[in-house]
N, C-alpha and C positions, 0 to 999 in steps of 0.2 A: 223418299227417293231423291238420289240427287239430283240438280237439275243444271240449268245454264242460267246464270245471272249477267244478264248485260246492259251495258248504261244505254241509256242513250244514243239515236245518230246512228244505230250500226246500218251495215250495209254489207249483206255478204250473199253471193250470189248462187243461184239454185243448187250448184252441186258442191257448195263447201256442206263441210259436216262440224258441228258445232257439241262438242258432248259427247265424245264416244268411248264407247268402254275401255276401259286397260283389262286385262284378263291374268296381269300380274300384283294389282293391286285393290283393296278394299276402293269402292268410289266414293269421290265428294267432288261439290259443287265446283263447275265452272266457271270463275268470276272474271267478266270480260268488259273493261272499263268503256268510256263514254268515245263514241266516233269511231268504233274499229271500222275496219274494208278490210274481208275476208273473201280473196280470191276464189277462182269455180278450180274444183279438186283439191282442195285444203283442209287439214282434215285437225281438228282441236280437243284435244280429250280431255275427260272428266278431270280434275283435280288440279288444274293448275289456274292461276293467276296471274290477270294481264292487267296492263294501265290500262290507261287513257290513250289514244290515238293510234292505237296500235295496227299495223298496216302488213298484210300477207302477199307475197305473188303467187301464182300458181302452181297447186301442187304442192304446197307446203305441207310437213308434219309438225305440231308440236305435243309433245307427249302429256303424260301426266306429272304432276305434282314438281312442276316448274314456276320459281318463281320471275314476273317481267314485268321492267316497268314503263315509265311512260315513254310515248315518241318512239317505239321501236319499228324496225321493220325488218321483214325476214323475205327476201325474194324470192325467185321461182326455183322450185324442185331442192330445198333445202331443206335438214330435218334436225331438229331441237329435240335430242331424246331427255328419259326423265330425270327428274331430281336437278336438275339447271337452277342457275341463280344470273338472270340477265338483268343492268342495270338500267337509268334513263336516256334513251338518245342513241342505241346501241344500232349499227345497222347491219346486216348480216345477207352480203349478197348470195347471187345464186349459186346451185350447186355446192352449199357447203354442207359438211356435217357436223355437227358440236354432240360429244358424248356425254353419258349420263355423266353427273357431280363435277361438272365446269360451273367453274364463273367467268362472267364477261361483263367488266365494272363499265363505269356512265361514260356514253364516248365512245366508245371503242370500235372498230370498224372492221368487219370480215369481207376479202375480196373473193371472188369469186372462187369455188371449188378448194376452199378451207379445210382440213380435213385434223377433226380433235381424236387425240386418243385415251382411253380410258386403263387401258390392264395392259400391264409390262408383259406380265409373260402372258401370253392366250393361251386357255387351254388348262392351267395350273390353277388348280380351284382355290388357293392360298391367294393366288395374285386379283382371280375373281370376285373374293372377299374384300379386296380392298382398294375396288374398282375407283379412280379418284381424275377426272380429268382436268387440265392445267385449270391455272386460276390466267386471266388477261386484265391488265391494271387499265387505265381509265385514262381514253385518248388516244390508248395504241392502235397503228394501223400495220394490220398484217397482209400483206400480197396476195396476188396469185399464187393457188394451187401452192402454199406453206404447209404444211404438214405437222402439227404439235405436238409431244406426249404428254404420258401420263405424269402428273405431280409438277409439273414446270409453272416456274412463277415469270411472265413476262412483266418488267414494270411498267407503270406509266408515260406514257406520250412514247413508247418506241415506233422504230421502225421498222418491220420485217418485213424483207426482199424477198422478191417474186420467186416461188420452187423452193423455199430454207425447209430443213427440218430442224426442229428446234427441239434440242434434246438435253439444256440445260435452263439455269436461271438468265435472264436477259437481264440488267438494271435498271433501272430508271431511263428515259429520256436518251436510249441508245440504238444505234443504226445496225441493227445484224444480218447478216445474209449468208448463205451456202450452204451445203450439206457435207458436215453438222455446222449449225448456225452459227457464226463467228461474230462477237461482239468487233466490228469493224470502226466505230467512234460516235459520235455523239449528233443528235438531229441539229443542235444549234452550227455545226461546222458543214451540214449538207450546201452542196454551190446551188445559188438560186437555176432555178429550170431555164430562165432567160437565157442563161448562161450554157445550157445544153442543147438546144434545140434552136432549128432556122425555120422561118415561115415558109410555105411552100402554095404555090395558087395553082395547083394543074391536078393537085387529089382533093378528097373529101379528108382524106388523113391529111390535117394542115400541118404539120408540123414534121420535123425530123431531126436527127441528131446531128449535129455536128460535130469534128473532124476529133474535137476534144471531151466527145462526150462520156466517155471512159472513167472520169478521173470526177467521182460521184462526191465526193468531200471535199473540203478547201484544205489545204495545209497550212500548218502557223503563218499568220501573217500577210496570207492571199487575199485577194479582194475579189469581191464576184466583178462581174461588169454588171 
């Protein structure tokens, strides 16, 4: 019978669920590395594979026969369906959803209410067959509420702005935003934040934009302040 293999250190609290069946697929073993903290209503099914230090919020699902590795963390009410390939260091805030046959290489960072998609056409059992969700290259950090599709390669170290849907390739170490996501220019010409925002002492929201904050890239030859 399958079971739950787990290192060490764990700590997970009375109503996560550690091993539970898929009802789509043959079971195997659980392997849930050394120090996890598995949040109350988290729910971790038979057949996939976790590191080392691996960290849930609540409500979490993560499916079967995904592979994760170490240092990752998944926030509250987020759902990792199956066949996933998550790398070291990956964090993945709340409210998101990442579909079956995603990657998400070392690094990479999902902001809250992320939303991956799997099959172009719904519904087209052709397209069903060949369910395949983006690949995310290692570093990238994706916004608020971004929207992915299926088969899209974002590269490393990008940036994707808050609300983009991203419906083609992104390249390497580039800034994209809107809907459809526009490679807009490169993370090395972003204007330092200094340069964006004023301090403010009368909210808890310390900071705010200032009068030039509009203008998110430097142009040739700018200098930040």
């Amino acid at each position: 019978m399958p079971d739950v293999l787990a290192g060490t250190g764990l700590h997970a609290d009375p109503t996560a669920i550690l091993g539970y069946r898929s009802s789509r697929a043959e079971a195997a073993d659980l392997v849930l590395g050394a120090d996890a903290v598995i949040r109350s209503g988290s729910v971790i099914y038979l057949g996939s594979r976790i590191g080392a230090r691996f960290q849930s919020g609540h409500n979490v699902v993560i499916r079967e026969d995904c592979e994760i590795g170490d240092d990752v963390s998944v926030w509250s009410n987020s759902v990792v369906d199956y066949g996933c390939r998550i790398g070291d260091g990956v964090k993945i805030h709340s409210n998101c959803y990442v579909a079956q046959f995603s990657e998400i290489q070392d690094g990479a960072f999902l902001a809250p209410g992320v939303t991956i998609a799997n099959d172009l056409y719904p519904g087209q059992s052709t397209s069903a067959a060949m369910m395949s969700g983006p690949l995310i290259g290692a570093g990238a950090q994706i916004g608020v509420n971004v929207t992915i599709l299926p088969f899209v390669r974002i590269g490393e170290g990008c940036l994707i702005g808050a609300g983009a849907v991203v419906v083609h390739d992104v390249p390497d170490g580039s800034v994209a935003f809107g809907n459809p996501a526009t490679v807009r220019g490169n993370v090395r010409q972003l204007r330092a934040i200094q340069s964006r925002v004023d301090a403010v002492t009368d909210s808890v929201s310390r900071f705010r934009f200032t009068r030039s904050a509009d203008t998110v890239l430097r142009t040739a030859g700018s200098k930040s302040r």
